[in-house]
Each structure stands twice: as structure tokens, then as C-alpha cells.
PASEBA-1860 file (N, C-alpha, C; in nm, 3 decimals):
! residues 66
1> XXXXXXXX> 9.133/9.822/9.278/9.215/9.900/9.370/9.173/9.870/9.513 ~ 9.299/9.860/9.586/9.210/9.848/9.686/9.356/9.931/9.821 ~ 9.318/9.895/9.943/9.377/9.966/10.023/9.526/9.903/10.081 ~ 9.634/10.005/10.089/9.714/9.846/10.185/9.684/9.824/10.324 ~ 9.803/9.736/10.382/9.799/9.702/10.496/9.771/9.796/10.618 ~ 9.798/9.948/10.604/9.812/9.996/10.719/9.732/10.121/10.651 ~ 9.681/10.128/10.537/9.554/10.241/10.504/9.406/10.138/10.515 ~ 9.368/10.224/10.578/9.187/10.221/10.579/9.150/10.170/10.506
9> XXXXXXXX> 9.012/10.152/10.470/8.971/10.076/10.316/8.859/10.075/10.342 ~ 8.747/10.025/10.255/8.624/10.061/10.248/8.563/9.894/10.362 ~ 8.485/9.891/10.396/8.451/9.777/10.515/8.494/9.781/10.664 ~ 8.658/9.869/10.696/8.717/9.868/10.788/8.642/9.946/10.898 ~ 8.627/9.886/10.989/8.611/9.962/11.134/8.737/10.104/11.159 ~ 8.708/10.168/11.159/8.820/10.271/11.214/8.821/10.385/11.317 ~ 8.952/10.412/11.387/8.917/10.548/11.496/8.939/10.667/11.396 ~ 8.894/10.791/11.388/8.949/10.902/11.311/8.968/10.977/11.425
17> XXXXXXXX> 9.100/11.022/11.420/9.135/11.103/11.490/9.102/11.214/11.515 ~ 9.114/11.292/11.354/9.015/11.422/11.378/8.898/11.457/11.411 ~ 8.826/11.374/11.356/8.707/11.370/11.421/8.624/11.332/11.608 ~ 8.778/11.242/11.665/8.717/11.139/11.780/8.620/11.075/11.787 ~ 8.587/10.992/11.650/8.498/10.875/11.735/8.546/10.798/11.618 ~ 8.466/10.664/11.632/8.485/10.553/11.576/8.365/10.567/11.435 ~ 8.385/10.488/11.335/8.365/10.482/11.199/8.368/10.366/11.087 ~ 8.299/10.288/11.057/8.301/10.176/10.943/8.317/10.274/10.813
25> XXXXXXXX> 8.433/10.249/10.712/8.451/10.337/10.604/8.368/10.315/10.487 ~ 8.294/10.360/10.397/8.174/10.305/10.341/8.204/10.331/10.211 ~ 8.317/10.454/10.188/8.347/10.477/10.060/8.475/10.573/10.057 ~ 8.568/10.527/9.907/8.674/10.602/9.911/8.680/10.669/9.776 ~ 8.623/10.814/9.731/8.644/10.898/9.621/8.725/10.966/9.631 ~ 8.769/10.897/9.465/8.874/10.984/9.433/8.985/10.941/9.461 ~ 9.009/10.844/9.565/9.138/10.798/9.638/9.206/10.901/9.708 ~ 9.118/11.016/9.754/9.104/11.141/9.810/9.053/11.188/9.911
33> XXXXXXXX> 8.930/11.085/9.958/8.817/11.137/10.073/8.746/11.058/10.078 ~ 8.757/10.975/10.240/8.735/10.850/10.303/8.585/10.937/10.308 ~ 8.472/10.838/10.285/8.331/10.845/10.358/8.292/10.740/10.441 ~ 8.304/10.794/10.567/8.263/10.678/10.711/8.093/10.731/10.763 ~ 8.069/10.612/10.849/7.959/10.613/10.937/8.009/10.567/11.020 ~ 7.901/10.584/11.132/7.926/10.604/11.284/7.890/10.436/11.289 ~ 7.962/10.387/11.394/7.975/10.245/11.405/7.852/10.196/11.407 ~ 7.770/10.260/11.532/7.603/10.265/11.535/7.552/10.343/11.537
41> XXXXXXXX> 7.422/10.373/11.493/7.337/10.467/11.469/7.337/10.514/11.322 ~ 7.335/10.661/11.270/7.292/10.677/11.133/7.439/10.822/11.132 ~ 7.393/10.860/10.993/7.510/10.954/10.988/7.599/10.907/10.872 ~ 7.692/10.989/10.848/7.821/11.001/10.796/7.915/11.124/10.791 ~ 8.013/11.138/10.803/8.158/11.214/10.805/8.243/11.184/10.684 ~ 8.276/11.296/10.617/8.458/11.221/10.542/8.602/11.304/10.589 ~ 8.667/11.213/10.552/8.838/11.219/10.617/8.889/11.258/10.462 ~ 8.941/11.347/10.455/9.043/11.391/10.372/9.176/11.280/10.441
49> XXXXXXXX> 9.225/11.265/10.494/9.338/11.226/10.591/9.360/11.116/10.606 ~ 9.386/10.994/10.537/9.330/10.888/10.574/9.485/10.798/10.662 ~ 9.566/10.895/10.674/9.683/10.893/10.735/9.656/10.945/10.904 ~ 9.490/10.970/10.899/9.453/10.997/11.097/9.377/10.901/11.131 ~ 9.320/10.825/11.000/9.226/10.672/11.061/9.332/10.558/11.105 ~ 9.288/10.526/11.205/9.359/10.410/11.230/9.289/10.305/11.255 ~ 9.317/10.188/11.164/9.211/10.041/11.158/9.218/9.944/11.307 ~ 9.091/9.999/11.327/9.077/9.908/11.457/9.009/9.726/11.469
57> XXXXXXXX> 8.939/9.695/11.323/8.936/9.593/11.257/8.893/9.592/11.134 ~ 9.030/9.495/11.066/8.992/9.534/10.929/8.819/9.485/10.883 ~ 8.837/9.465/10.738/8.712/9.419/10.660/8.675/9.292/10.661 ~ 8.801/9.178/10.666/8.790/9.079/10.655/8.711/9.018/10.817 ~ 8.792/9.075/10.928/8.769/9.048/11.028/8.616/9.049/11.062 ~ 8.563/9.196/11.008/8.461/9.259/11.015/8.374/9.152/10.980 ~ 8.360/9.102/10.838/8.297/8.985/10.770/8.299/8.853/10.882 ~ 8.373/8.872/10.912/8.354/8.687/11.026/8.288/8.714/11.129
65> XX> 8.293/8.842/11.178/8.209/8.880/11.291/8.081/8.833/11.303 ~ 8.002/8.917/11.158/7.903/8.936/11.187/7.781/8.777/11.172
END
């Protein structure tokens, strides 16, 4: 399973809206409740909503980056 084009997905960089800040998504349970971390530093948040993240680079991208 995996995410489409314009939902989040686990690797993706993302903004969450509800929250305001930025987020790499690290896990998706349930297909119910996004678990992100903070781009840098330590932490995590989850998004019920994954219709307020918006992918600011996907996974793949993410991977060539680094």
C-alpha cells in the first residue's frame, strides 16, 4: 500500500497545517493517523487529517537529496 500522488506518505517532507510547522512522515496506522517528526531536531506529532499535510517534497526526491 502505499500513498497517491497528492496524499502524504511515509518518507515525505510535509507542511501540516494544523499543527504549523514542517514534518518528515515516519508512519501511517491504520491508514488513519499520519506519525511525523519535526524536520530537525527530535519529537513527533500525528495528523488524523492527512487532507491538511501538504507535500513539500516527496520521498523519492527526499532520497536523492540526501
Amino acid at each position: 500500500m502505499s500513498g497517491g500522488e497528492d496524499t502524504a506518505w511515509v518518507g515525505d517532507l510535509v507542511h501540516d497545517e494544523d499543527a504549523g510547522r514542517r514534518g518528515i512522515v515516519t508512519d501511517v496506522r491504520g491508514g488513519t493517523v499520519w506519525v511525523l517528526r519535526p524536520e530537525f531536531g527530535t519529537g513527533q506529532w500525528t495528523s488524523p487529517a492527512p487532507e491538511r499535510l501538504t507535500v513539500l517534497m516527496p520521498r523519492e526526491r527526499m532520497r536523492e537529496e540526501r
